[in-house]
C-alpha positions as CSV (number, residue, x, y, z in Angstrom):
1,X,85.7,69.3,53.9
2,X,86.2,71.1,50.5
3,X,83.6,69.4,49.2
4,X,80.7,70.0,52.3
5,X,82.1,73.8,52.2
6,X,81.2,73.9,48.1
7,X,77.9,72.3,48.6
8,X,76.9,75.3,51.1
9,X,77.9,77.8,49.3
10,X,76.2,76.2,45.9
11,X,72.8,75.9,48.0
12,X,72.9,79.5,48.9
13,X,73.9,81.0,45.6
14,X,70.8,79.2,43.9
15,X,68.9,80.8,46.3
16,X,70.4,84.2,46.2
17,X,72.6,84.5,42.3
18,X,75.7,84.6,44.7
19,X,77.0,82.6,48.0
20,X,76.8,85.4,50.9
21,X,78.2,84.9,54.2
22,X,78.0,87.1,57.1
23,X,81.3,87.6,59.0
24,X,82.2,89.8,61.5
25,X,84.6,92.9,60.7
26,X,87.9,93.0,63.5
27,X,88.4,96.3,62.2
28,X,85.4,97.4,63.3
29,X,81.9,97.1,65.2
30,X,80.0,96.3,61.6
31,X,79.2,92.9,59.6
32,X,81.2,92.7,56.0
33,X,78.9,90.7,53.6
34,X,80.7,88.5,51.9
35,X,79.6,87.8,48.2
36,X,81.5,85.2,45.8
37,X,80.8,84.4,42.3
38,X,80.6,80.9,40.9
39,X,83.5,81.4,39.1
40,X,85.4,81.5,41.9
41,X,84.3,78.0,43.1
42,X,84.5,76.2,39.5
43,X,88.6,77.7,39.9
44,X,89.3,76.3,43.1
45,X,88.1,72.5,41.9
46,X,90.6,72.8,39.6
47,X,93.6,73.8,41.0
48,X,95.7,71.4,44.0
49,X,93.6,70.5,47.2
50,X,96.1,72.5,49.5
51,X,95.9,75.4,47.5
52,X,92.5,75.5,47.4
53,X,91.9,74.6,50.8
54,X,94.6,78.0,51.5
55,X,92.4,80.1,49.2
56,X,89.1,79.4,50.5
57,X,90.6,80.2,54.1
58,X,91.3,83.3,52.6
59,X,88.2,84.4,51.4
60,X,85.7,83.0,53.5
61,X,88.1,83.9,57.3
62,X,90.4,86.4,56.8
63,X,88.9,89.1,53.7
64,X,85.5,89.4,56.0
65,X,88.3,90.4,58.8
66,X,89.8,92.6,57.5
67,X,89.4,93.1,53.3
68,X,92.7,95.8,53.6
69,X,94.7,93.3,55.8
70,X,97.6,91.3,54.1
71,X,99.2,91.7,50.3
72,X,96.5,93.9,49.1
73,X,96.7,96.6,46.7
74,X,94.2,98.6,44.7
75,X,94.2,97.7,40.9
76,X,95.0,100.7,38.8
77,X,92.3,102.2,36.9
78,X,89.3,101.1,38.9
79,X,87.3,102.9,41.9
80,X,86.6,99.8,44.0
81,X,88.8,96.8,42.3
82,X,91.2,95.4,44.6
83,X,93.7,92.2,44.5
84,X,95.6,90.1,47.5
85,X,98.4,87.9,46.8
86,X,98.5,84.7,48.2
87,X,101.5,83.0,46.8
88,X,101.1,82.3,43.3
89,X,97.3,83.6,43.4
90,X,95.7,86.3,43.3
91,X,91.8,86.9,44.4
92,X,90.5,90.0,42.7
93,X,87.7,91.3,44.7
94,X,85.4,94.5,44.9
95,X,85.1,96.7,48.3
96,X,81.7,98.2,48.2
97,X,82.7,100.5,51.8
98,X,78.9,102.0,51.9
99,X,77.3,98.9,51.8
100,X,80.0,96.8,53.7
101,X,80.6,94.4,51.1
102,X,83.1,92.4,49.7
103,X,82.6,90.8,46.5
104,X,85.0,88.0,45.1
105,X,84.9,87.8,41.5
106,X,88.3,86.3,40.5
107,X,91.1,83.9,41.3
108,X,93.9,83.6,39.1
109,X,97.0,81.6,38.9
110,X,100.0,84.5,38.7
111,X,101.9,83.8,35.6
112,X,103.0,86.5,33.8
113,X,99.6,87.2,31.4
114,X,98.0,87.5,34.4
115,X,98.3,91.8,34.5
């Protein structure tokens, strides 16, 4: 399933520099675009299936939802940088509000060089 989901997203970030998805926003009537960087993919192959699978449901279901829903804070010293916890990870993303986007550019492993 990992796998199928990876090749989709690879497919439409050749075509487009980064893998967009179009979700609907519970928060309200709008569409949040949904961009995530390669980076994030090459991570999750690395790291346990379960976790990855977690992480993926994450980003792809619940940050298009609702990118202010769960453990989110802003990261200090940035405009538009924020970070939810999911366990032992953290996704690091960017909330362009304007625009509707939410851009994933990170997922680290929390250890304590992480901050």
């Amino acid at each position: 399933r990992l796998l199928r989901l990876r090749k989709e997203m690879l497919r439409e970030q050749e075509e487009t520099g980064r893998a967009e998805i179009i979700s609907p926003s519970m928060s309200s009537n709008e569409n949040w675009i949904l961009q995530v960087d390669q980076v994030v993919y090459k991570f999750l192959e690395k790291i346990p299936r379960k976790n990855s699978e977690r992480l993926l449901f994450i980003i792809k279901q619940r940050l298009p939802e609702n990118p202010f829903g769960g453990d989110v804070q802003k990261m200090g010293g940035f405009q538009n940088i924020w970070r939810r916890r999911v366990s032992a990870y953290r996704i690091k993303f960017e909330i362009i509000k304007e625009e509707k986007v939410i851009h994933v550019f990170r997922v680290e492993r929390r250890t304590s060089k992480t901050y």
